[in-house]
C-alpha positions in Angstrom: 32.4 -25.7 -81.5 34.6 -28.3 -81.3 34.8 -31.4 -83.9 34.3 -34.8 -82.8 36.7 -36.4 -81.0 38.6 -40.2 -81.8 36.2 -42.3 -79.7 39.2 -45.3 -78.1 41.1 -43.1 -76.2 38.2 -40.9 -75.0 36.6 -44.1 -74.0 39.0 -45.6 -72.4 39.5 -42.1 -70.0 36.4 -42.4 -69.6 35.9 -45.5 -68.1 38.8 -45.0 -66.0 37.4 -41.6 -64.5 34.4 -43.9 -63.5 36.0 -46.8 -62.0 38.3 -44.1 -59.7 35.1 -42.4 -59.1 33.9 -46.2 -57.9 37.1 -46.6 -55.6 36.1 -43.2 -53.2 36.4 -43.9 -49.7 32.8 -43.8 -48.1 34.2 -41.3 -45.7 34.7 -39.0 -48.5 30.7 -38.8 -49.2 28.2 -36.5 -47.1 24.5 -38.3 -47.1 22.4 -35.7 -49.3 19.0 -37.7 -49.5 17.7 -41.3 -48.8 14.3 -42.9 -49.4 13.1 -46.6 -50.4 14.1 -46.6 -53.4 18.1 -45.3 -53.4 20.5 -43.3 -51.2 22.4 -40.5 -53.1 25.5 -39.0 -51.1 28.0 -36.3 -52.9 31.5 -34.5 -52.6 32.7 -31.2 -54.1 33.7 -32.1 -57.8 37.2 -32.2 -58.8 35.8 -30.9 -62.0 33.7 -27.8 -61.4 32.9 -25.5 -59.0 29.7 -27.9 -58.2 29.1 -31.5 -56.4 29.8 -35.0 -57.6 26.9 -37.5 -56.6 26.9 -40.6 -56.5 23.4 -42.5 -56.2 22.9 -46.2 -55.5 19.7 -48.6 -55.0 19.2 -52.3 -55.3 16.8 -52.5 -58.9 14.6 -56.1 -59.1 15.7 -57.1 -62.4 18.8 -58.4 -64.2 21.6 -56.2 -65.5 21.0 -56.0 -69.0 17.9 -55.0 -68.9 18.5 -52.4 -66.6 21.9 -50.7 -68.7 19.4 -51.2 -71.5 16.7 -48.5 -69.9 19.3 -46.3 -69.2 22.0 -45.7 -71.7 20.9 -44.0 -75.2 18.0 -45.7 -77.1 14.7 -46.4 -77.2 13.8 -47.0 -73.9 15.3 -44.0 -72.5 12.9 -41.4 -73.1 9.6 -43.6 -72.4 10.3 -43.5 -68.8 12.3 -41.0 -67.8 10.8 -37.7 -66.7 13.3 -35.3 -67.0 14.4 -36.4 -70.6 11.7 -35.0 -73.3 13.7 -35.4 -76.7 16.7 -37.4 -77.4 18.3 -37.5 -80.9 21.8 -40.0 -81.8 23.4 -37.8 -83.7 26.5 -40.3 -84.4 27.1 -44.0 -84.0 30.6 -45.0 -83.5 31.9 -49.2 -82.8 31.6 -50.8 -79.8 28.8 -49.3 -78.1 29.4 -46.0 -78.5 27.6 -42.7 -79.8 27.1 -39.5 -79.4 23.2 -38.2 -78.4 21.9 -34.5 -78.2 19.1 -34.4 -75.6 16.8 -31.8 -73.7 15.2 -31.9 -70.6 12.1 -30.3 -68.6 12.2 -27.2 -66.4 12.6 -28.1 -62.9 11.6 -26.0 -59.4 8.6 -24.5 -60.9 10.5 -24.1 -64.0 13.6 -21.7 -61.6 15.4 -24.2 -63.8 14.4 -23.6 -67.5 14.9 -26.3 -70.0 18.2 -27.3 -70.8 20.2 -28.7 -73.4 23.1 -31.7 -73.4 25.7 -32.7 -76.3 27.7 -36.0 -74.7 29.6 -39.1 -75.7 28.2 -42.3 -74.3 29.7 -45.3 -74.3 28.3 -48.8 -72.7 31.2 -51.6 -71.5 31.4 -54.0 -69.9 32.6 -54.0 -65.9 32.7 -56.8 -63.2 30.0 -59.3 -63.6 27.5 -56.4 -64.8 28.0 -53.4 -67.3 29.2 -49.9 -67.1 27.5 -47.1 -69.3 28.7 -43.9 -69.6 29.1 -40.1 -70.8 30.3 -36.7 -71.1 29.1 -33.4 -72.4 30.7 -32.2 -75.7 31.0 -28.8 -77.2 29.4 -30.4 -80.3 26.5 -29.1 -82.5 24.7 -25.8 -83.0 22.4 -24.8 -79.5 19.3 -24.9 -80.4 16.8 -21.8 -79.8 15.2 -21.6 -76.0 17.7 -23.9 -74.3 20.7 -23.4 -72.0 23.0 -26.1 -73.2 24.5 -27.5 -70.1 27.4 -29.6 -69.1 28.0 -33.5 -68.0 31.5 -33.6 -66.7 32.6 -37.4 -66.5 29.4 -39.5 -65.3 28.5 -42.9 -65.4 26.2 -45.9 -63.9 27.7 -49.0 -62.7 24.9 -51.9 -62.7 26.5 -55.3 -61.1 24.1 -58.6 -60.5 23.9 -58.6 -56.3 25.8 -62.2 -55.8 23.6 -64.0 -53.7 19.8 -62.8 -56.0 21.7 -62.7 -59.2 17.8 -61.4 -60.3 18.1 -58.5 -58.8 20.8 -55.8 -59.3 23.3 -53.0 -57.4 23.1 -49.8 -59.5 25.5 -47.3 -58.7 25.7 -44.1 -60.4 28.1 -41.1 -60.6 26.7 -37.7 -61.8 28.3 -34.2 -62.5 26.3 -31.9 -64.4 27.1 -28.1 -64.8 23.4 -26.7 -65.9 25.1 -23.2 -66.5 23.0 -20.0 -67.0 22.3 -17.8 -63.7 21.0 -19.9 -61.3 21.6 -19.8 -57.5 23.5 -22.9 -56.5 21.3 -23.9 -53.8 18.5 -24.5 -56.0 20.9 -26.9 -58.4 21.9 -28.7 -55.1 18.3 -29.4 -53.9 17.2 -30.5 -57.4 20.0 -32.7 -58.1 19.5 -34.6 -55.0 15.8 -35.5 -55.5 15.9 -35.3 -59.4 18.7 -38.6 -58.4 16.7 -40.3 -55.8 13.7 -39.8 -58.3 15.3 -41.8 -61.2 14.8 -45.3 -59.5 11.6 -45.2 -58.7 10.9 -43.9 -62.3 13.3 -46.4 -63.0 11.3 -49.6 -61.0 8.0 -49.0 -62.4 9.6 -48.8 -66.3 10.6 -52.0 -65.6 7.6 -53.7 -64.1 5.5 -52.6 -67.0 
C-alpha cells in the first residue's frame, strides 16, 4: 500500500496525459458503439494490456453544471447507476481529492462488484473544464470487492461555440477491473456501461 502522493506534480501529469489523449488522430480510433445519446470509439491502451475509450455526446446544459454531476461530490452517486457508495477520503487545494468508491455487478453479475482508490482532480481547460483521475494503491480493500484499476482517465466538457447552452463532453476511460474475467465480457460492458452514462447523465440533469 502505497502512501499518498504530492498532489502538483501528479496533477499536472495528469492533466497532460489527458490533453495528449485529446490530440489522437481519429484514424487511430475503431467505432465500438453509437446510439442517440454519445458515440464511444477505443484503441489498445498504452497502459495495460486492455482498451482506451474515448466517449463523446453533445449534453443540453452548461459546463459547470455538467463537471459538477460528474466529478466527486454529491451529485455523483444520485444518478449514476454503476456507482453505489462513494467516500472522500482526503481533500487536498485546488480541486483535488482523493475518493474510494464501489460499483454494481455487471453482466448478470459475470462482473462482481468492484472496488476503486483514485486521485481526482477538476481544472480548468479551453472555454469549459477538465476533471480527472487515477487509481491509487491507497487504503485497506475492503471485504467482497475486487479493487480494480483507473489508469489515466478523464472528461473534457467544452461549451459548443455556436449554443454556448449546450455542451461537447468528451471522455477518456481506462479501467483495469482485475480478477479472472474473460476479456471479451470487459470489452462489451465497457462499451455500453460508456454509451449508458449520458443518458443517465441527461435525465440527472433535467430533474
Amino acid at each position: 500500500m502505497d502512501l499518498l502522493p504530492n498532489s502538483a506534480p501528479l496533477a499536472t501529469k495528469l492533466r497532460n496525459t489527458l490533453v495528449q489523449y485529446h490530440s489522437i488522430a481519429d484514424s487511430e480510433w475503431r467505432l465500438a458503439e453509437k446510439n442517440r445519446n454519445a458515440t464511444v470509439w477505443r484503441k489498445p491502451s498504452d497502459e495495460f494490456s486492455g482498451y482506451l475509450y474515448k466517449a463523446q455526446g453533445v449534453v443540453e446544459d452548461v459546463t459547470n453544471r455538467i463537471v459538477d454531476h460528474i466529478r466527486p461530490g454529491p451529485y455523483r452517486l444520485d444518478w449514476d447507476s454503476l456507482m453505489t457508495t462513494m467516500d472522500i477520503m482526503e481533500t487536498f487545494e485546488e480541486n483535488c481529492c482523493v475518493m474510494r468508491y464501489t460499483t454494481a455487478g455487471q453482466l448478470w453479475n459475470i462482473i462482481a462488484p468492484r472496488e476503486f482508490v483514485d486521485f481526482s482532480y477538476t481544472t480548468s481547460y479551453e472555454d469549459g473544464l477538465l476533471t480527472c483521475g487515477i487509481s491509487l494503491d491507497y487504503g485497506e480493500v475492503r471485504p467482497n470487492f475486487v479493487r480494480g484499476f483507473n489508469h489515466p482517465c478523464g472528461w473534457f466538457c467544452v461549451p459548443l461555440k455556436d449554443y454556448p447552452s449546450h455542451s461537447l463532453l468528451t471522455g477518456y476511460i481506462q479501467t483495469e477491473l482485475r480478477g479472472m474475467l474473460p476479456q471479451s465480457a470487459v470489452d462489451t460492458a465497457m462499451s455500453s456501461t460508456l454509451a449508458n452514462f449520458y443518458s443517465d447523465l441527461k435525465k440527472a440533469l433535467k430533474t
